[in-house]
N, C-alpha and C positions, 0 to 999 in steps of 0.2 A: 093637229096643225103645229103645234109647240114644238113636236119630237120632229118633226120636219124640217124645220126653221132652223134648231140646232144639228141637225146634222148635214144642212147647206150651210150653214158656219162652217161646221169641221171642215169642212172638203174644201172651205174657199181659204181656210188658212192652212190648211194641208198645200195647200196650192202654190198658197205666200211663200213658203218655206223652200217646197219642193223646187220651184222658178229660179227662186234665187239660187238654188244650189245648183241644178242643172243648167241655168245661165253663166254663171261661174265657174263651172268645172271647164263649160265648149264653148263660151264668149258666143254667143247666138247674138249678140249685137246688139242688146238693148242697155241693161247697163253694163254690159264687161263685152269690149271688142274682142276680134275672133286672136288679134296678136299677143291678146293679154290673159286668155284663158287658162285655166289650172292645168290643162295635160297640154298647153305650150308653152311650160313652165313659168306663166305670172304667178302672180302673189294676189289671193282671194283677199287678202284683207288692207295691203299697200298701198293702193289709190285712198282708201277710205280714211285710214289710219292716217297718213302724210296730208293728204289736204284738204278734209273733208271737217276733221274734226276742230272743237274751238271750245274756248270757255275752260275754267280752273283746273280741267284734267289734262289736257292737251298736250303736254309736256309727257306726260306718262303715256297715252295714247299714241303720239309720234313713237315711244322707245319699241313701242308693240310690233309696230309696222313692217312688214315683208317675215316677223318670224317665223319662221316651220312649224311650230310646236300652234302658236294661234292659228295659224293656217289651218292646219288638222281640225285645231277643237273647235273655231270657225265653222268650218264645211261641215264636220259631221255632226255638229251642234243641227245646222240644218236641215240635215238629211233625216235626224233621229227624230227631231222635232215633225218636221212635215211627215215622214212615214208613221211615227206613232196616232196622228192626227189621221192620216189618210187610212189605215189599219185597223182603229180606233183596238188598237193593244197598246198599252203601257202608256196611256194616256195622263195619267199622274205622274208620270216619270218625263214624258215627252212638255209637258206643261209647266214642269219648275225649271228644265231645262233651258223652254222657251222666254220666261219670265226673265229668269237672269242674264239669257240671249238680249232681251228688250230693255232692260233697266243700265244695263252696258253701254248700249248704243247710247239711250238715252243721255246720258253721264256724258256721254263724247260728244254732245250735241249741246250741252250748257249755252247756253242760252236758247230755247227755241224761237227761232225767226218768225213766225207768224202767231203765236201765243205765249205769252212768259214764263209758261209750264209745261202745260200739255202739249206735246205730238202725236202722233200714230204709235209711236213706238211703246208710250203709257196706255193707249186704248187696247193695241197688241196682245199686251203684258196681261191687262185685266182680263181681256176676252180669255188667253191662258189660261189665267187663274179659274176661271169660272169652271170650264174643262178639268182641271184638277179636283178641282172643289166636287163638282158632278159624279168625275171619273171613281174618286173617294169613296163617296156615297152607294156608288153603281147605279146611280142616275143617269149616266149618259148610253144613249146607243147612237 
């Protein structure tokens, strides 16, 4: 039951990852419209970066926004992440990637709106970790 549990984890954050990056790339309309999509030359990370972000880093997070270079490491921060999660290959690899993917965000989020600390993005980060830690081991399948 246990080895079950964690590999409907995998797959739902295989998922997480995956969505986002396949929404982003073709604006399927949920969070990135179809005008604003990466192969209609938007910027995967300029909505986010420009108005999304707040709290002590902000200033540094606005200079990030619409660059090529974060675009890239961005998207295929996503893509490596959620494939090595959906693949369950290089899952130590796809799990520190994801951490530092989540601890970013989080940063750009200073101050969380609904709890003083915690978001999704710290839950994210750990569930990663745990996958890394496992993957390590050769504990996870």
């Amino acid at each position: 039951m246990q080895k079950i549990v964690w590999i409907k984890l995998r797959f739902v954050m295989a998922f997480i990852f995956l969505w986002a990056f396949i929404d982003k790339v073709f604006g399927l309309g949920f969070a990135t419209t179809t005008d604003k999509a990466w192969i209609h030359g938007g910027s995967p990370t300029s909505g986010f970066l420009s108005f999304g972000v707040k709290g002590p880093f902000a200033s540094l997070f606005h200079s990030l926004a619409g660059v090529a270079l974060v675009d890239w490491l961005f998207m295929l921060g996503l893509l490596f992440v959620g494939l090595t999660l959906l693949l369950n290959k290089y899952v130590l690899w796809g799990g520190v990637v994801g951490v530092l993917m989540m601890v970013l965000m989080w940063l750009a989020l200073l101050w969380p709106e609904n709890n003083p600390i915690i978001d999704e993005h710290i839950v994210y980060a750990l569930v990663l970790a745990l996958f890394a830690i496992k993957s390590k081991k050769g504990e996870l399948s």
